[in-house]
TORKOL-296484 format. One record per residue: x, y negated, z of N, C-alpha, C, O in turn. Coordinates in steps of 0.001 Angstrom, whole numbers, padded with zeros to 6 digits, always signed. Layout:
TORKOL-296484
XYZXYZXYZXYZ
...
END
This chain:
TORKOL-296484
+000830+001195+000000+000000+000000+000000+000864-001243+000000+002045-001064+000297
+000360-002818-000363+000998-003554-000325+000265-004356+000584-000947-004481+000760
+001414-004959+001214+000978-006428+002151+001193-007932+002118+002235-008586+002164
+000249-008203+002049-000073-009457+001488-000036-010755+002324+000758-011631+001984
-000768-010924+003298-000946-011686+004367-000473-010902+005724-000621-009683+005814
+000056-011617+006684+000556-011835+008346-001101-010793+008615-000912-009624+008952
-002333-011180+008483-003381-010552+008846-003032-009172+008433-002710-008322+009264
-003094-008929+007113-002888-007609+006117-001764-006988+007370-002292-006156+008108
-000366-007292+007656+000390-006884+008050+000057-006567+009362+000420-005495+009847
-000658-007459+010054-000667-007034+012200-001953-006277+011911-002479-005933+012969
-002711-005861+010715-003941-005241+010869-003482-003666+010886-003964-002806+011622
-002005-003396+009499-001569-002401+009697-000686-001545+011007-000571-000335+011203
-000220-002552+011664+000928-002395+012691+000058-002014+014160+000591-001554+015170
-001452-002337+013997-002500-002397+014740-003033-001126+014734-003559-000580+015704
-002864-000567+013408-003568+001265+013383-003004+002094+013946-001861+002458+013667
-003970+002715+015187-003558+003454+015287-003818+005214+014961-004862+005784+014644
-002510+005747+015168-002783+007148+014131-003903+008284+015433-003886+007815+016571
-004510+009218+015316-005267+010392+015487-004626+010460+016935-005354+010134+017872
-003114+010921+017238-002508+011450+018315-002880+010391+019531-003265+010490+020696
-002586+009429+018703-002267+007802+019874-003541+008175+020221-003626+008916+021200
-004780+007776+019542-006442+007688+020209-006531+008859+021737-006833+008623+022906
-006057+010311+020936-006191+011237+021927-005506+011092+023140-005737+011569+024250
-004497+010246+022677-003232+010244+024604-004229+009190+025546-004650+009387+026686
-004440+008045+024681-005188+006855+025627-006492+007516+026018-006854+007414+027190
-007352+008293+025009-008534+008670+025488-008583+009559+027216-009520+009675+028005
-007525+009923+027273-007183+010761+028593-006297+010167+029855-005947+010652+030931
-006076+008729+029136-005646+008179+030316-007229+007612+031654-008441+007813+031573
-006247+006781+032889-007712+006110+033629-006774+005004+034135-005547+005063+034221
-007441+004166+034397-007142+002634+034292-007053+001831+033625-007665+002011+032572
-006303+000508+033748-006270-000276+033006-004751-000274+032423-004192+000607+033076
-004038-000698+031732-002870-000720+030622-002338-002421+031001-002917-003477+030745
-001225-002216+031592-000728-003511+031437+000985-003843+030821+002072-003390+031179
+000646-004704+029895+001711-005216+028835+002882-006256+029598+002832-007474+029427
+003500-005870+030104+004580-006942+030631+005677-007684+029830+006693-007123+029422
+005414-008872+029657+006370-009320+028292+005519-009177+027490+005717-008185+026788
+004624-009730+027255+004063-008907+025694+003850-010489+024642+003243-010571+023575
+004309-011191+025117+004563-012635+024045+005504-012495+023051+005624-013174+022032
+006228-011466+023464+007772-011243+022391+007348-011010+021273+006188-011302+020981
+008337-010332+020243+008287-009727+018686+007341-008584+018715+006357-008531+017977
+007676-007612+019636+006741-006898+019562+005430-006497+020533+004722-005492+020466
+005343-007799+021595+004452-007600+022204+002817-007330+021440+002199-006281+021253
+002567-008361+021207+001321-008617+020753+000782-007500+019944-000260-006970+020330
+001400-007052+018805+001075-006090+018179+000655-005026+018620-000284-004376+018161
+001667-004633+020031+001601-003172+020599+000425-003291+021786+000043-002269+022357
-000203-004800+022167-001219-004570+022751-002472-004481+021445-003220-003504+021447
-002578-005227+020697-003532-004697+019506-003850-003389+019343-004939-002837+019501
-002440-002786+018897-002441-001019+018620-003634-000682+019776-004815-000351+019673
-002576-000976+021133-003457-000470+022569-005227-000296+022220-005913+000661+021861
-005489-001558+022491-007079-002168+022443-007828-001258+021454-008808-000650+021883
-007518-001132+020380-007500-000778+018672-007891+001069+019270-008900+001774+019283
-006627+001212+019641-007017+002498+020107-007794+003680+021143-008008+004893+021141
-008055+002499+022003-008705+002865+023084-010241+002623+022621-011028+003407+023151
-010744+001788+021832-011868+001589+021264-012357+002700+020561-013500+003156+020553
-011280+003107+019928-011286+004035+018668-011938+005639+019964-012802+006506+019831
-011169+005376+020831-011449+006776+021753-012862+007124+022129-013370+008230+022316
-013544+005523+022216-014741+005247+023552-014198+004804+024793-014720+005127+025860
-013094+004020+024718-013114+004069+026706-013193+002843+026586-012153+002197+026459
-014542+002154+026598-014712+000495+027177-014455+000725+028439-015127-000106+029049
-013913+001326+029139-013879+001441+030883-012342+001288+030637-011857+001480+031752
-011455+001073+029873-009828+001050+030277-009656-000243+029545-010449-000236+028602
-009092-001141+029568-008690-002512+029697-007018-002814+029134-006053-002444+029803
-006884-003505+027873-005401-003743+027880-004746-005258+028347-005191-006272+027811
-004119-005311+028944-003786-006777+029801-002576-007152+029900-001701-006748+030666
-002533-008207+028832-001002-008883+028419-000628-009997+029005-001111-011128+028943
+000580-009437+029775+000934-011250+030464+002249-011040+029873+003000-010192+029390
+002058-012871+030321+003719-013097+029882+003387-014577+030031+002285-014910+030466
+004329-015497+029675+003979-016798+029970+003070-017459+028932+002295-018388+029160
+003254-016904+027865+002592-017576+026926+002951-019142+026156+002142-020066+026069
+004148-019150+025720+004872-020284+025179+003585-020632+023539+003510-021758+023049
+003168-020030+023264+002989-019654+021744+001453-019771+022123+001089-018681+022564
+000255-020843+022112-000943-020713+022214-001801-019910+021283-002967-019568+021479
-000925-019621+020072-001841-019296+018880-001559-018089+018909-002136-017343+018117
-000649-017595+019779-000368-015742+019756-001290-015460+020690-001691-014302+020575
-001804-016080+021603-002630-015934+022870-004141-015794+022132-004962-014887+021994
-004064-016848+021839-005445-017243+021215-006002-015573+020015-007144-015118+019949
-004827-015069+019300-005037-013920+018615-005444-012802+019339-006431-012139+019019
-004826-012590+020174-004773-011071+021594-006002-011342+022024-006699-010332+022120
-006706-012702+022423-007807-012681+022928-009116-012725+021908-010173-012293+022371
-009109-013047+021025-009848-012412+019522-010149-011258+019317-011254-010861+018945
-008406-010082+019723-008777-008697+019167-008679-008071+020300-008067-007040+020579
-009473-008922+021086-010390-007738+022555-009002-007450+023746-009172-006724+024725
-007972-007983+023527-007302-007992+024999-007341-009091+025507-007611-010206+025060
-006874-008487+027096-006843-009709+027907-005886-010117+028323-005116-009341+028887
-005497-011821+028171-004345-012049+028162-004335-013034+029839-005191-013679+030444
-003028-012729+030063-002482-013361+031563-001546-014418+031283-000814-014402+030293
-001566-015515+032310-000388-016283+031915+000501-016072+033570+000293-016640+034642
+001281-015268+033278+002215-015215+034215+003765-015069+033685+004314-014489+032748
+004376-016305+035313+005742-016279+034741+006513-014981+036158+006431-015012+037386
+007241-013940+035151+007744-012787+036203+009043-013544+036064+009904-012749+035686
+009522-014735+036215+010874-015563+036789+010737-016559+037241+011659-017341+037474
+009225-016811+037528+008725-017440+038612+008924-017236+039897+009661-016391+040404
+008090-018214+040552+007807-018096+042031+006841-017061+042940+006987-016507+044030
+005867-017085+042012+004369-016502+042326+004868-014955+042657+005704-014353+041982
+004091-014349+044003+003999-013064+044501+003515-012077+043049+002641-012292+042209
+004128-011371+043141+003822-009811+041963+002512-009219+042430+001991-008176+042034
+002184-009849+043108+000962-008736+043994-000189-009558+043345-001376-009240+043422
+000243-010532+042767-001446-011346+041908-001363-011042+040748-002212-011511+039990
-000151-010014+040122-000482-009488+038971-001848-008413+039085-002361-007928+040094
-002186-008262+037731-003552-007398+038014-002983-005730+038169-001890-005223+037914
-004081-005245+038629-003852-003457+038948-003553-002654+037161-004039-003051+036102
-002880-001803+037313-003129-000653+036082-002332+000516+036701-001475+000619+037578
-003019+001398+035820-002580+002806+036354-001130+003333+034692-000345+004261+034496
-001463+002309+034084-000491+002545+032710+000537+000972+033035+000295+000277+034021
+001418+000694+032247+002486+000036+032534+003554-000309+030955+004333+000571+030588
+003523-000698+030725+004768-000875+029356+005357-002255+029517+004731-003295+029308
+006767-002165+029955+007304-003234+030832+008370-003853+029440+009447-003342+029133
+007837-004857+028865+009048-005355+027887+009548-006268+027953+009712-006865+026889
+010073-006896+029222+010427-008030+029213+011859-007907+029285+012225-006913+029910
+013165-008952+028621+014073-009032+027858+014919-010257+027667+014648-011056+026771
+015886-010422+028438+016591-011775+027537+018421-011135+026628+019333-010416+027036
+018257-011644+025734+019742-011131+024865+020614-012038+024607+021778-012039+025010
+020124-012801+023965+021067-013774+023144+020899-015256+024150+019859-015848+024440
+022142-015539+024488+022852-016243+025515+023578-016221+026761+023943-017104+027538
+023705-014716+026728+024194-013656+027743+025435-013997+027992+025791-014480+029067
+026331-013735+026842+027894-014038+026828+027850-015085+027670+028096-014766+028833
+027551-016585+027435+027935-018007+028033+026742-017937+029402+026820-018930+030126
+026227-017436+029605+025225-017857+030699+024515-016337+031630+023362-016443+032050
+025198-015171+031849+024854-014088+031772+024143-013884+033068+023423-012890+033156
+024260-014778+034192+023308-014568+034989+021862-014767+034884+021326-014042+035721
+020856-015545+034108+019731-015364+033961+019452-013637+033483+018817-012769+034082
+020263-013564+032068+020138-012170+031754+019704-010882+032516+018795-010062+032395
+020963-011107+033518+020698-010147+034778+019671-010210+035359+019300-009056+035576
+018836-011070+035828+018347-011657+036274+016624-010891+035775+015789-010287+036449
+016658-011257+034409+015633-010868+033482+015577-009164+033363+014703-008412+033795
+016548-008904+032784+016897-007841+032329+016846-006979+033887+016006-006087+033769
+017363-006965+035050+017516-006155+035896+016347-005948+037037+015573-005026+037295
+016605-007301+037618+015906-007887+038933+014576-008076+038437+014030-008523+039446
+013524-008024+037380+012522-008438+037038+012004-006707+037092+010871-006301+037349
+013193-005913+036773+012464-004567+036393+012067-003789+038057+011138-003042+038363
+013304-004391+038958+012863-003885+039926+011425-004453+040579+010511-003670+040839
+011330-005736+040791+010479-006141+040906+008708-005298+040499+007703-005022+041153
+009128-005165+039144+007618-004439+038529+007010-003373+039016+005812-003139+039180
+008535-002370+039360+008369-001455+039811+007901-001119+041184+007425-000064+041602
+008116-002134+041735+007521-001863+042978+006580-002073+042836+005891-001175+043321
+005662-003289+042129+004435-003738+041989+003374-002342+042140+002552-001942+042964
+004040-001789+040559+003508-000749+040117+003881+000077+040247+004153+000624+039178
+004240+000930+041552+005053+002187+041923+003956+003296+041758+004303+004467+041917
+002660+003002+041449+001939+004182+041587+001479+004223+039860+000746+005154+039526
+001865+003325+038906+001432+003741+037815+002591+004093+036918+003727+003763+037258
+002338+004851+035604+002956+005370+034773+003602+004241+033660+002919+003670+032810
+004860+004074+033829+005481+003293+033398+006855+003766+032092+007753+004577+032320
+006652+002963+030708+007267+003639+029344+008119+001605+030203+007600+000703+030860
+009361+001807+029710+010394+000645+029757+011189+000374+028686+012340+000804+028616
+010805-000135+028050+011769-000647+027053+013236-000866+027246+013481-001901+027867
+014197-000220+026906+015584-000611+026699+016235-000763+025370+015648-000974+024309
+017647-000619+025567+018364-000449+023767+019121+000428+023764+019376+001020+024813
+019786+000819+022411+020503+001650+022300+022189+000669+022074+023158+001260+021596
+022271-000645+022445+023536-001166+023294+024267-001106+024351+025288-001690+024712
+023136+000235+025107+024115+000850+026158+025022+001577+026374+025853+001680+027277
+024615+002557+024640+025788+003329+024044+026804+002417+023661+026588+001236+023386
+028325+003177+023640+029370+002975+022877+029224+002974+021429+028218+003552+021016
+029955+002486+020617+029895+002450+019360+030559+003740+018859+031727+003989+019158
+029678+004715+017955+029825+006197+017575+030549+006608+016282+030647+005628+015544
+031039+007614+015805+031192+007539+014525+030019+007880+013056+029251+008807+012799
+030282+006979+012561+029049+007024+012063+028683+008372+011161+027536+008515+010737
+029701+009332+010898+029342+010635+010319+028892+011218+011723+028183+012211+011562
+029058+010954+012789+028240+012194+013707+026516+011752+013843+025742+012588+014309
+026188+010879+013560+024626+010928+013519+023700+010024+014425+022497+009769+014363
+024770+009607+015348+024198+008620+015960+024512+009134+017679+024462+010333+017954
+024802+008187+018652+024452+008345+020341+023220+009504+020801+022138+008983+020533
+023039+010727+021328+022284+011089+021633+022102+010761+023569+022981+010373+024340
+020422+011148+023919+020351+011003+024935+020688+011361+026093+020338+010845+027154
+021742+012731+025843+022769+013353+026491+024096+012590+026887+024654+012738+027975
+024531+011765+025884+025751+011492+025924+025952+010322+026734+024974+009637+027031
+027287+009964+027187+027809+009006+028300+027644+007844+027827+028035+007710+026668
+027177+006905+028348+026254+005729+028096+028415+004848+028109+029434+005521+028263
+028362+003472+027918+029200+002994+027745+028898+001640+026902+029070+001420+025702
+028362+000758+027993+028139-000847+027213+028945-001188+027539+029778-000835+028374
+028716-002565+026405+029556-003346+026037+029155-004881+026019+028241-005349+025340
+030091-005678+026984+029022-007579+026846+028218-006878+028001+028047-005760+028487
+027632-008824+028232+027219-008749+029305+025282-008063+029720+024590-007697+030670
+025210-008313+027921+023500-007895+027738+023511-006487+027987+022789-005982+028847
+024411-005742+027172+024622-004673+027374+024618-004039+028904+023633-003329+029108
+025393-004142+029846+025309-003889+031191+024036-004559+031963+023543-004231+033042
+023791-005244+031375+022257-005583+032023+021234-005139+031977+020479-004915+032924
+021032-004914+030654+020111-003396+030285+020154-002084+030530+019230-001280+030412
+021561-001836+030970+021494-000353+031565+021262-000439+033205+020845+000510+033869
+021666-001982+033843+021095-002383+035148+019690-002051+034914+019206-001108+035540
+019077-002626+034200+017420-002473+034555+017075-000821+034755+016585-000210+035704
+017533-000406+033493+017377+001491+033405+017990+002023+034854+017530+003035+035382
+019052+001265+035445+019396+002079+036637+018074+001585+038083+017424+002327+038820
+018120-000153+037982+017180-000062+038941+015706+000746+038695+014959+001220+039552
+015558+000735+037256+014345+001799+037294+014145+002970+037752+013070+003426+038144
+015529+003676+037705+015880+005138+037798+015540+005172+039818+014963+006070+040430
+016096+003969+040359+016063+004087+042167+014747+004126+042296+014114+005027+042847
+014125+002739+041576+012494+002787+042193+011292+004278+041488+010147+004666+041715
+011973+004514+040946+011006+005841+040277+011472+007143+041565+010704+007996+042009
+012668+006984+041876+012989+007900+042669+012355+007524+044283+011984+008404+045060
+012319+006020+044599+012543+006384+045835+010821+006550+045942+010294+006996+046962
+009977+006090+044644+008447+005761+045176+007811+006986+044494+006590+007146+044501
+008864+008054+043764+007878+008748+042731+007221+008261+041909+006056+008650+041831
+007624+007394+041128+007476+006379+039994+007330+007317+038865+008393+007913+038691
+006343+007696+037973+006960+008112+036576+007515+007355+035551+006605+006697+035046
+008589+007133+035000+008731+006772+033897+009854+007256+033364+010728+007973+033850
+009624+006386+031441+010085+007021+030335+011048+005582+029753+010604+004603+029154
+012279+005820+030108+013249+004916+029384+013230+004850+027657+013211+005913+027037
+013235+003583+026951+012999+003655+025955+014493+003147+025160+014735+001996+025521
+015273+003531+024448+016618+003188+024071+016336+002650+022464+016813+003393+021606
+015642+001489+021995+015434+001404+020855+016535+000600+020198+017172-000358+020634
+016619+001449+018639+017138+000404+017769+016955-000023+016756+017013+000725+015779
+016650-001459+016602+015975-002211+015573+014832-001828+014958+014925-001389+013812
+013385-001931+015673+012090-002171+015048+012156-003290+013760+012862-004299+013773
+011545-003010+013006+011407-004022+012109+009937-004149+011276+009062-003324+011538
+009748-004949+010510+008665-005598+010057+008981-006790+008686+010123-007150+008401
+008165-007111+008207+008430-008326+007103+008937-009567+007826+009785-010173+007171
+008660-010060+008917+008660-010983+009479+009944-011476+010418+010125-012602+010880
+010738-010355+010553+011973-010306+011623+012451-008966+011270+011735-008089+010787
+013972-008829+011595+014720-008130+011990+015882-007760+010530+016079-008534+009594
+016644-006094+010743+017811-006032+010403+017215-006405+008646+017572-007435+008074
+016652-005784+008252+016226-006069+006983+015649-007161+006281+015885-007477+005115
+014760-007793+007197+014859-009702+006963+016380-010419+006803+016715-011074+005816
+017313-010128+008101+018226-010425+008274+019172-010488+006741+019665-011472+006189
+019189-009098+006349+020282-008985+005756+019433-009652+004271+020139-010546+003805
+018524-009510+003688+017811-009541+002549+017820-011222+002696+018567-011651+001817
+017379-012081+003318+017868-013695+003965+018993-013686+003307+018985-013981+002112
+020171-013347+003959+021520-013466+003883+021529-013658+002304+021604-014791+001831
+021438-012330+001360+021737-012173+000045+021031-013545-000605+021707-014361-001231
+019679-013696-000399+018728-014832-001166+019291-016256-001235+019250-017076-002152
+020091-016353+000593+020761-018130+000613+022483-017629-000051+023323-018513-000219
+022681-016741-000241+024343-016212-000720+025425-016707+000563+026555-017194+000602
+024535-016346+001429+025589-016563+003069+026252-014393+003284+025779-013258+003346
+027531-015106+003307+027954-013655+004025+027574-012806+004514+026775-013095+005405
+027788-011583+004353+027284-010295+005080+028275-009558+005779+028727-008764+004955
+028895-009392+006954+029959-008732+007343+029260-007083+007461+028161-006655+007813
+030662-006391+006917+030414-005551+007242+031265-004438+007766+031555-003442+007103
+031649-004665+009001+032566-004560+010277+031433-003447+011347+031754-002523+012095
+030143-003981+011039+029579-003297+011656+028462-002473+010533+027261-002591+010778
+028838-001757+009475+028523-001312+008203+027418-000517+008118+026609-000728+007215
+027150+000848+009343+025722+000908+009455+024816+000681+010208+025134+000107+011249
+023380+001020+010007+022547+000625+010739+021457+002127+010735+021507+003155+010060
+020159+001493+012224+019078+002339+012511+018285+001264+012196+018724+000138+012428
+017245+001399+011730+015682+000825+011674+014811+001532+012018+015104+002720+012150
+013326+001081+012317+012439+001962+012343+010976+000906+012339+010975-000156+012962
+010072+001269+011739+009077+000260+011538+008220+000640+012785+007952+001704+013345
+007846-000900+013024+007688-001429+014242+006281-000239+014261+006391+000881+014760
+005328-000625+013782+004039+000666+014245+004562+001635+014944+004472+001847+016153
+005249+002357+013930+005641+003645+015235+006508+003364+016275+006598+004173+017199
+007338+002065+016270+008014+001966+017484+006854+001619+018749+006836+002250+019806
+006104+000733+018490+005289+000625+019526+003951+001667+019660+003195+001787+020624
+003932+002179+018722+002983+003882+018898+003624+004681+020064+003024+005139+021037
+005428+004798+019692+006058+005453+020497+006142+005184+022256+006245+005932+023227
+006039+003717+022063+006010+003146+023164+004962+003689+024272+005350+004064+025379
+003873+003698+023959+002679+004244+024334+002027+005294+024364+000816+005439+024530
+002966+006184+024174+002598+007769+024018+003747+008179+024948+003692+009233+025582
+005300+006923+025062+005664+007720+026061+005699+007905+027021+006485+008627+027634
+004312+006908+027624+003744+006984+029033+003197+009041+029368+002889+009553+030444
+003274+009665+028061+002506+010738+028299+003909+011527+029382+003775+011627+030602
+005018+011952+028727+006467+012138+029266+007022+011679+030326+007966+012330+030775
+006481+010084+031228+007392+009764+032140+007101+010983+033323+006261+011847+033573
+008494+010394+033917+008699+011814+034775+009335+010627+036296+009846+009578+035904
+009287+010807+037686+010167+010260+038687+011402+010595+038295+012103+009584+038325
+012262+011951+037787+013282+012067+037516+014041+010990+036680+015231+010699+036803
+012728+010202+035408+013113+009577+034105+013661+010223+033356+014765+010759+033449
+012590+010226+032170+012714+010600+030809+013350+009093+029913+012839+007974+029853
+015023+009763+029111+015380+008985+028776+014918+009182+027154+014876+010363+026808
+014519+008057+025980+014462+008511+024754+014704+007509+024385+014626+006389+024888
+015145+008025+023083+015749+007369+021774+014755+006957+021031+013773+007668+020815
+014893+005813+020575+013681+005522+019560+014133+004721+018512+014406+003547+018761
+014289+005271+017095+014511+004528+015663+014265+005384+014793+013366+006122+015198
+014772+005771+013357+014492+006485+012069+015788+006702+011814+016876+006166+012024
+015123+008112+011047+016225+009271+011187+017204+008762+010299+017993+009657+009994
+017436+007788+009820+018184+007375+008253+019577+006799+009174+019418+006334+010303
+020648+006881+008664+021541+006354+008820+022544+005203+007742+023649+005312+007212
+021582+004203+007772+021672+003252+006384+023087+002414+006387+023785+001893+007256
+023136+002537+005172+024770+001336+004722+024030+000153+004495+022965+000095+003881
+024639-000788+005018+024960-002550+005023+024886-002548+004047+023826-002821+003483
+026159-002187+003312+026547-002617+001714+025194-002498+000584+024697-003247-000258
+024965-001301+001026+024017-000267+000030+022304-001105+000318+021578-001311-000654
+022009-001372+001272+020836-002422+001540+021157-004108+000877+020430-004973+000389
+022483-004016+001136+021953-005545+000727+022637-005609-000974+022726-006712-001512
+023004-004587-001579+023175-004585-003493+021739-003842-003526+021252-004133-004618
+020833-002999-002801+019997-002927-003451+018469-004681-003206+017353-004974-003635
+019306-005145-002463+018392-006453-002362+018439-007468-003242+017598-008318-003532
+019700-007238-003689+020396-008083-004287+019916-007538-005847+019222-008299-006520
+020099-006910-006105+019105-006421-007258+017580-006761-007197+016961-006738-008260
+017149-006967-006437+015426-007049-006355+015542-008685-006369+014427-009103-006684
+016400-009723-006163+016153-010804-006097+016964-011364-006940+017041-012593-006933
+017678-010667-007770+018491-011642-008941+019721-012424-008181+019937-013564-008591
+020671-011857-006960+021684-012536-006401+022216-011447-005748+021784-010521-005061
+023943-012064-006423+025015-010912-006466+025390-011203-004351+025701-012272-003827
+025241-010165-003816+025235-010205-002437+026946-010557-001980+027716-009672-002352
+027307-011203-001568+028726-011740-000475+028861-011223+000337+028012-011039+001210
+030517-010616+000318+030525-009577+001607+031760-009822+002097+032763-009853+001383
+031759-010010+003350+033639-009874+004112+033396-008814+004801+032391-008105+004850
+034751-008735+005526+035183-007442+005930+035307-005866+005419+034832-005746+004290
+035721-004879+005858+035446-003486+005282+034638-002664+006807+034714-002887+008015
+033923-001706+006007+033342-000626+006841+034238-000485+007669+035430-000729+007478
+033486+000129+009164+034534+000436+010282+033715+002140+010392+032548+002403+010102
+034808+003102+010915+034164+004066+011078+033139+004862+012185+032674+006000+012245
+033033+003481+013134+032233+004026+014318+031268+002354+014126+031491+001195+013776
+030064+003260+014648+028798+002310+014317+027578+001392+015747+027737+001860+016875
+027167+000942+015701+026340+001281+017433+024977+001644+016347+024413+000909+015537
+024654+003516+016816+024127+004352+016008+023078+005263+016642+023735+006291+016810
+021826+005518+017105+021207+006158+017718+020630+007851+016940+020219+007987+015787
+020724+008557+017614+019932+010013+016665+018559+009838+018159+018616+009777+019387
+017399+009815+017047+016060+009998+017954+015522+011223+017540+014310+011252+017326
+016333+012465+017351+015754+013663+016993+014983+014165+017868+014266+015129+017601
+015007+013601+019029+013878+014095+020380+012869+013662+020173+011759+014182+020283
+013383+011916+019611+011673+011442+019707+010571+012184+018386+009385+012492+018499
+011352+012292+017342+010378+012753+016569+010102+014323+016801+009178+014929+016259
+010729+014703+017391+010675+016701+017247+008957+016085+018541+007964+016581+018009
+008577+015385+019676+008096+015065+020436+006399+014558+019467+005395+015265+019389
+006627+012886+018743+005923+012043+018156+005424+012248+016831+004471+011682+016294
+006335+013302+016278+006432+013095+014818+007066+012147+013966+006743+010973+014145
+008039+012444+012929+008612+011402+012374+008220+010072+011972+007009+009886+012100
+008753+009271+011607+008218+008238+011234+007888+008181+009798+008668+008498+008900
+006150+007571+009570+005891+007484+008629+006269+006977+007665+006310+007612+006612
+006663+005659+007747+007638+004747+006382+008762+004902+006202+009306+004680+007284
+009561+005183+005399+011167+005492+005090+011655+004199+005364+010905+003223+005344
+012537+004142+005552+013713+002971+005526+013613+002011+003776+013530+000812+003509
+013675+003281+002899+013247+002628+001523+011456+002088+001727+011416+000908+002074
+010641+002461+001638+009571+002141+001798+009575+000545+002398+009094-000410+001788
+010112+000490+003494+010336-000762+004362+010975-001580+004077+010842-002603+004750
+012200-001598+002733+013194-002372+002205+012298-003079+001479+012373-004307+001476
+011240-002359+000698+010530-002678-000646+009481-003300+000124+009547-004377-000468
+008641-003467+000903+008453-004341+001660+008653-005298+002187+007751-006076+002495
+009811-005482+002416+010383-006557+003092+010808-006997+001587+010058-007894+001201
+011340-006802+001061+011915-007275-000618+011036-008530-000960+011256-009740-001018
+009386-007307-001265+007848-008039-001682+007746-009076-001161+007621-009996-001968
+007739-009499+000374+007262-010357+001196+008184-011640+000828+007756-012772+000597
+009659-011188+000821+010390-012636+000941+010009-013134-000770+009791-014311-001060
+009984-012050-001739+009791-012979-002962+008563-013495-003706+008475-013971-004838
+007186-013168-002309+006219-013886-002489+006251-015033-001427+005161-015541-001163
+007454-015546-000729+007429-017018+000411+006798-016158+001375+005637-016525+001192
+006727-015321+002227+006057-014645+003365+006743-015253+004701+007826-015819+004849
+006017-015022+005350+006528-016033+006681+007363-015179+007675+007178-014198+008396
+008714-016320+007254+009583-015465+008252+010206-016191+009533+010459-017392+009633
+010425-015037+010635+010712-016274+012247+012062-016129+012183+012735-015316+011550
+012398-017060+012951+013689-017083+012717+014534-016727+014285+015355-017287+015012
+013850-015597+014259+014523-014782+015202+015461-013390+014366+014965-012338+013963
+017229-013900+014271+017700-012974+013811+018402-012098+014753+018592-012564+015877
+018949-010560+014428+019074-009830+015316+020708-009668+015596+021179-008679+016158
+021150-010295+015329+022589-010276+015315+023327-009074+015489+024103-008646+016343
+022539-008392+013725+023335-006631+014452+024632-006534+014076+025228-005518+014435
+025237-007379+013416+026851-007516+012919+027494-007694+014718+028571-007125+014893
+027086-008189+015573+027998-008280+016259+028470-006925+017252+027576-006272+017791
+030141-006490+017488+030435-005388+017893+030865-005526+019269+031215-004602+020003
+030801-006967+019605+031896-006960+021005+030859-007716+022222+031111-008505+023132
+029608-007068+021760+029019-007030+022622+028212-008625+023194+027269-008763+023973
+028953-009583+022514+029042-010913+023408+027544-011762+022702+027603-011803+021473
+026635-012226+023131+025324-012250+022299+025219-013915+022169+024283-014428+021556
END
């Protein structure tokens, strides 16, 4: 199918598939979105709402806070039947006037300004997670993390699995595996369930590695490629995944990987962009042989693979920029290796 309009696009990112309906239909409570103003908040409470409708449960409730910088993202969530909160979790205000849920999807996040200013980060990234957790020590909680907690891999072995010895890098990096650790105490000491989420690069027409790089080729600004491959995975199933892996959390913590199985070249994405837009792509540096690279063979042997290929999603993103499609200018800075954001 093709997408045409921002509507066309959050209407698709909004469907949800057969499995999703059945997990929410069997949940009880209400669903609360923490962070959900971000890139991929909003959407993944849509999916929510979208799907719980789809089940029959007007008795379960999806409820997005966050501060709400963005009136017109608010104003949307409350259109397509969620309910939105304006709370600041780096505020002042007691956690205990957040509302009740027995579900939990905690995405709140700071990255880029870490290097020069890394105590808010911590701050965000760590101390906010403990916080939640206590809030919500009795509900089932999926946490968003990254796969920047891994070391950088070689890129013929396939990617970081969820076995292997974690090893960040920069200060975002250790902050995010802070949050995963304070999660790991409060799940333990309260019997917390949850499901660590290690994602890398959701994407969409609108943001990320494939905006990024396809941008780059169109203004003929450089492409390094030092950091030569990449993971994607389109955002639907990342935030499908999100929400199904409330089914898995465990007090022990269930750690998972979440991106597409492709292990894509820099080079090879942005000459085939560069072909779709009539501009010869600019490149410094050479390939390096270790990548920051995730294998989510758990998540899909678990979810099922992901529906859109990496090609599918190029040609998409291609369509969008060479019909003027609206892009944010939130880039993901996946060229950078040393961690510093």
């Amino acid at each position: 199918m093709d997408i045409h309009t921002e509507d066309e696009l959050e209407q698709l990112l909004a469907t949800p598939s057969p499995e999703l309906v059945a997990d929410l239909a069997k949940g009880s409570g209400d669903l609360v979105v923490l962070g959900a103003g971000g890139k991929m908040g909003p959407t993944l409470c849509m999916l929510a709402a979208r799907a719980l409708r789809e089940a029959g449960r007007s008795d379960r409730s999806v409820i997005a806070v966050s501060r709400w910088s963005d009136a017109a993202v608010r104003s949307r969530l409350d259109g397509a039947g969620v309910r939105t909160v304006a709370f600041d979790l780096l505020g002042d205000e007691p956690y205990d006037e957040l509302p009740d849920a027995s579900d939990v999807v905690f995405m709140v996040g700071a990255k880029f300004g870490s290097a020069g200013d890394p105590a808010p980060a911590w701050q965000t990234n760590a101390v906010v997670a403990g916080l939640a957790v206590r809030r919500y020590r009795k509900a089932r909680i999926a946490c968003f993390s990254t796969g920047n907690v891994y070391p950088l891999v070689p890129v013929a072995g396939g990617g970081a699995r969820e076995s292997d010895p974690v090893g960040p890098v920069g200060e975002y990096a250790m902050s995010t595996l802070g949050r995963e650790r304070v999660m790991a105490y409060a799940a333990g000491r309260y019997g917390t369930p949850v499901t660590v989420i290690r994602l890398n690069y959701a994407v969409e027409p609108r943001y990320g590695v494939l905006a990024d790089i396809a941008t780059a080729v169109r203004d003929g600004r450089p492409i390094s490629l030092e950091n030569g491959h990449v993971n994607v995975v389109w955002q639907g199933y990342a935030n499908e995944v999100a929400l199904r892996a409330l089914t898995i959390a465990s007090p022990e913590v269930t750690v998972l990987n979440l991106t597409g199985p492709e292990t894509l070249s820099v080079r090879e994405l942005a000459e085939t962009a560069g072909e779709a837009l009539g501009v010869a792509p600019v490149f410094t540096g050479t390939e390096s042989e270790v990548a920051l690279l995730n294998d989510a063979s758990r998540c899909h042997e678990l979810f099922g693979a992901p529906t859109r290929s990496a090609a599918q999603l190029l040609a998409w993103q291609l369509d969008w920029i060479k019909a003027g499609g609206v892009l944010w200018d939130k880039p993901t800075k996946f060229q950078v290796r040393d961690g510093k954001f």
